[in-house]
N, C-alpha and C positions, 0 to 999 in steps of 0.2 A: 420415656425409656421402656417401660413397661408395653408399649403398644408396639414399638419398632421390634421387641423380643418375640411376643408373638408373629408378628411380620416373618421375620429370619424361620422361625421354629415351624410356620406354615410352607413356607418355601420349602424347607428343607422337607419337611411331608411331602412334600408334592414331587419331588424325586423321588422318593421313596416308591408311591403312586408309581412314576412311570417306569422305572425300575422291575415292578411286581407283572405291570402290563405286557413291557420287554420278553420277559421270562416267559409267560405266557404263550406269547405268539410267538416265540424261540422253542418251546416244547409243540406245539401244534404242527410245525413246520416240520420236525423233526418226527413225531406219530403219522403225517400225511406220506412223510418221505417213506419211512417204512411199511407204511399200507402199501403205497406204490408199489416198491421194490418188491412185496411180498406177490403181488399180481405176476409180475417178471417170472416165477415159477411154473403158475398156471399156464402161462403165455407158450414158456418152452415146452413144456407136454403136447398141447395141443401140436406145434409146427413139429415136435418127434410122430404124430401118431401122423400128421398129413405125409410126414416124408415116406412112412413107412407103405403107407398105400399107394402111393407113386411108384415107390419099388415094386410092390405087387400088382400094379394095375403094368407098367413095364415087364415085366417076367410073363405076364399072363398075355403079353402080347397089345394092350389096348391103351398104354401109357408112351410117351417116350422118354428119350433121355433127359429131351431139355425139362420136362416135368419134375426129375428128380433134383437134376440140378437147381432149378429154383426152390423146389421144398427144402434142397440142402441150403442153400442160402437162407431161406427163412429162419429155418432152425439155428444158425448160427447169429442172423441179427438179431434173434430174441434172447440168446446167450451174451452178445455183446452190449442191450439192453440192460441184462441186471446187474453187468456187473457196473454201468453208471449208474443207476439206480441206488442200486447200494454204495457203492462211492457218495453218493447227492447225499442218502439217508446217516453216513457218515460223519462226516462233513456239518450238516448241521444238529447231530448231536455233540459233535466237540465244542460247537461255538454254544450249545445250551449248555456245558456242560462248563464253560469260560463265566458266563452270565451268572452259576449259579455258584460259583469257585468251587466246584467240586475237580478235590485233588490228582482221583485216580483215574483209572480208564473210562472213557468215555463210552467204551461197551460196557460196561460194569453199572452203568447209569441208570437206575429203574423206570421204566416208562410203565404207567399203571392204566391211567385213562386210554382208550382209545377213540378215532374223531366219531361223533354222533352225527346222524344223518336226520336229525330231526331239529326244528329250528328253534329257538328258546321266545317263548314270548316275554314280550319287550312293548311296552309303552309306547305312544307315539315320538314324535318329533316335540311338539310342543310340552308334554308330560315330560319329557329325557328334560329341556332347557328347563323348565320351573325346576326340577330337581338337582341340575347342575348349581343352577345359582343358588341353592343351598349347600352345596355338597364339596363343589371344585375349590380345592384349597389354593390355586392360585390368584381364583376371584376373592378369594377371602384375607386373601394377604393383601391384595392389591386396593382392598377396602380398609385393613388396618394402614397401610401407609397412608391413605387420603385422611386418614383419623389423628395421623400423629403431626402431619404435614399441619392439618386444620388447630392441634394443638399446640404446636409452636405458632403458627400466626396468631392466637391468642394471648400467645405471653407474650410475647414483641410489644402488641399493643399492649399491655400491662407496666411493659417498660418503657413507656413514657414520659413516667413520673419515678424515676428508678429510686429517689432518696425520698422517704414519706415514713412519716413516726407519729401516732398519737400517744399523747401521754397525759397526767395528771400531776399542776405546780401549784409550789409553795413559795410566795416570798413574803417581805414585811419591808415598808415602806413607813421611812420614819417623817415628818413632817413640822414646821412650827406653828404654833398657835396664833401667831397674827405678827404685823408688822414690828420689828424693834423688841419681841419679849423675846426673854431666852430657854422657854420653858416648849417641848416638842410634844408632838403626838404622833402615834404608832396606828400603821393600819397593816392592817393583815389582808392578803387576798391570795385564794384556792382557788382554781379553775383549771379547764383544761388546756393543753396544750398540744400544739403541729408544728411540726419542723417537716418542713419543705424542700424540695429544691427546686427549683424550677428552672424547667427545660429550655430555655431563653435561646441558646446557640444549636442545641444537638438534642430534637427532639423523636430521634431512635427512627427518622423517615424511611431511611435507608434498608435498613434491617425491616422493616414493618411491609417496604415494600418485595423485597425477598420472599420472605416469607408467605406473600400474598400470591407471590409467582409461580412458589414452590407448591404450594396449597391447590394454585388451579392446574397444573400440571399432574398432580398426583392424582386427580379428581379425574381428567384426560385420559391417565393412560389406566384407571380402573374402567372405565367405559371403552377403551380401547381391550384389555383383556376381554369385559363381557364380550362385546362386538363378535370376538375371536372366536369366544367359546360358545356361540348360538351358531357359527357357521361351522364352526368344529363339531357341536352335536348334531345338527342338522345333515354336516356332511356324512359322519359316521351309521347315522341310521338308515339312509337311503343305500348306502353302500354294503351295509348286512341286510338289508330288505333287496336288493337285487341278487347279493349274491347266494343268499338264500332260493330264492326263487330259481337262478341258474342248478344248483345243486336237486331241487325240486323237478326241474324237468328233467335232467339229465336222470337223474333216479327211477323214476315213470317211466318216461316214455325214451328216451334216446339210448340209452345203457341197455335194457333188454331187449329192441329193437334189434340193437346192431348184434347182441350177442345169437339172438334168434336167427337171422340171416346168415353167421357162422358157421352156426352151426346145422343150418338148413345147406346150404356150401359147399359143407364136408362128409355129410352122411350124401347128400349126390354125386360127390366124385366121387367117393369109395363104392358108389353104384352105379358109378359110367353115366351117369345123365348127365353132368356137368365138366368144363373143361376146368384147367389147374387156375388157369387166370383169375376165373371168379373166383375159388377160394381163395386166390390168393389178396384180391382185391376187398373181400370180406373179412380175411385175418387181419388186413391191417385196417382197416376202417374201425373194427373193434376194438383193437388195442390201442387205436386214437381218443376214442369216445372214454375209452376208461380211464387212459390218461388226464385228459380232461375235466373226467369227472372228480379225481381221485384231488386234482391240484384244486379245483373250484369247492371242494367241498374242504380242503385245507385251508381256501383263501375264505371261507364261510367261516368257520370256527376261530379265524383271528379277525374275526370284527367283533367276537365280544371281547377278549382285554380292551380294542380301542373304544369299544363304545363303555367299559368301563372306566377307562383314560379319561376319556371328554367329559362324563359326566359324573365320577368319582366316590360313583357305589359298584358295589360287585353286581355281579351280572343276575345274580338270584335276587336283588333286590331291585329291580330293573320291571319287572310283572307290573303289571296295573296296578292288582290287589296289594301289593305290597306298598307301593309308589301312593295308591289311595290312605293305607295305613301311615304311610311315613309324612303326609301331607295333613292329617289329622292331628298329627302331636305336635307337627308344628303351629298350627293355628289352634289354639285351644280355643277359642271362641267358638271357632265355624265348627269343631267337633263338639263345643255344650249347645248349639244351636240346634243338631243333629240327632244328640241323646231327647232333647226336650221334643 
């Protein structure tokens, strides 16, 4: 009983776990969305100053109308932009804001962190799994139930012999002296005593082999969970090691790239070296890359609650140095091995 309580009460932790993870990457989504949408501003400045030198490059005779017209179009689908944008960054602050049952406005909602562009060191693959199978409380429930499973097939077999009593008797046994006299003699006899029952008809097989079922089944799907949870951290870390790296090039080299070409673009058609097409086809190649950028470094920042998910420490405790600490106290040996 005592082992199946743990069981439950592990379980129930381990929603809790993913509940905290949820929240997590419901807040990140919600900080990406409005970085985004904050860019949407920038965006519209920039397509207000290109229209406005169309007009000027037009007036002064060396523009024409269809030039302006497109600048006017620009200017308006980067208007049209924020306001989805901010609708997106809406949107998933109410559903963080459902997650966290917070009562009132979902603008009223304080977002404090904003997304980091730098990428958290993290242990390997193989370090993440030695740490989970410490740490993930569903592998730890799934090893109390193979424990309590194993302890009921213990008692079955105990119940084999269900009625068994030792104890300690007294009787007096009276007896005669010999053939034909009428004269008796008395004996006494102490010893111990078993009362039995023996299992003749119903020797508890049935139940004995239940239990033995039940035991290897429990045993099955604890190795079925581990199974899980090595392809689950294994999958987790390749997926914040890539999208880290996406985030890392995009930062370097692709993001300022494009933005340089913009604005190389726009300062030559406001000097007649260039026609309206190439800025045009530079403004939006960069507000692609940034988009881009701005969702990948979102989708970066929610692979640590998962990789805190799978393996069932926060993400600060996820570092080597740490992971090397916390693998020390677990093996007190190999750490007095260390000290000596």
């Amino acid at each position: 009983a005592e082992v199946n309580l743990d069981a439950a009460i592990l379980a129930t932790a381990r929603h809790a776990v993913e509940l905290v993870a949820d929240v997590k990457k419901a807040y990140f989504e919600t900080v990406g969305a409005l970085a985004l949408a904050d860019t949407s501003t920038q965006a519209i400045e920039n397509a207000r100053q290109i229209h406005r030198a169309a007009i000027a490059r037009r007036d002064a005779g060396a523009g024409t109308e269809l030039d302006v017209n497109l600048a006017e179009e620009l200017e308006l689908e980067a208007g049209l932009t924020e306001l989805s944008r901010k609708a997106s960054a809406n949107e998933a602050r109410r559903n963080l804001a459902a997650l966290l049952g917070f009562s009132g406005r979902a603008e009223d909602l304080p977002l404090t962190d904003a997304l980091s562009d730098v990428a958290p060191q993290v242990a390997g693959a193989d370090r993440l799994i030695a740490a989970a199978r410490r740490n993930r409380l569903d592998l730890r429930a799934a090893d109390r139930n193979a424990l309590a499973a194993g302890e009921r097939y213990r008692l079955e077999l105990r119940r084999v012999l269900p009625h068994f009593e030792l104890g300690l008797g007294f009787e007096r046994d009276e007896r005669r002296s010999g053939e034909g006299r009428s004269d008796k003699s008395q004996t006494y006899v102490l010893g111990p005593t078993i009362n039995l029952e023996l299992p003749i008809f119903d020797q508890n097989r049935a139940q004995i082999a239940r239990a033995l079922f039940a035991f290897a089944q429990a045993v099955k799907e604890y190795e079925a969970v581990e199974q899980a949870m090595i392809h689950e951290v294994r999958g987790a870390a390749e997926r914040a090691a890539r999208a880290w790296r996406f985030v890392e090039l995009h930062r370097t080299r692709s993001l300022p790239l494009a933005e340089r070409n913009f604005q190389l673009a726009r300062d030559s058609y406001e000097l007649g070296r260039t026609s309206f097409l190439n800025v045009l086809e530079a403004q939006r190649f960069y507000l692609q890359v940034q988009e881009r950028y701005f969702e990948g470094l979102t989708i970066a920042a929610q692979t640590g609650p998962l990789l805190e998910r799978t393996v069932g420490l926060p993400l600060s405790e996820l570092e080597p140095d740490r992971l090397d600490a916390a693998e020390k106290e677990a093996d007190p040996e190999s750490n007095a091995e260390v000290q000596d």
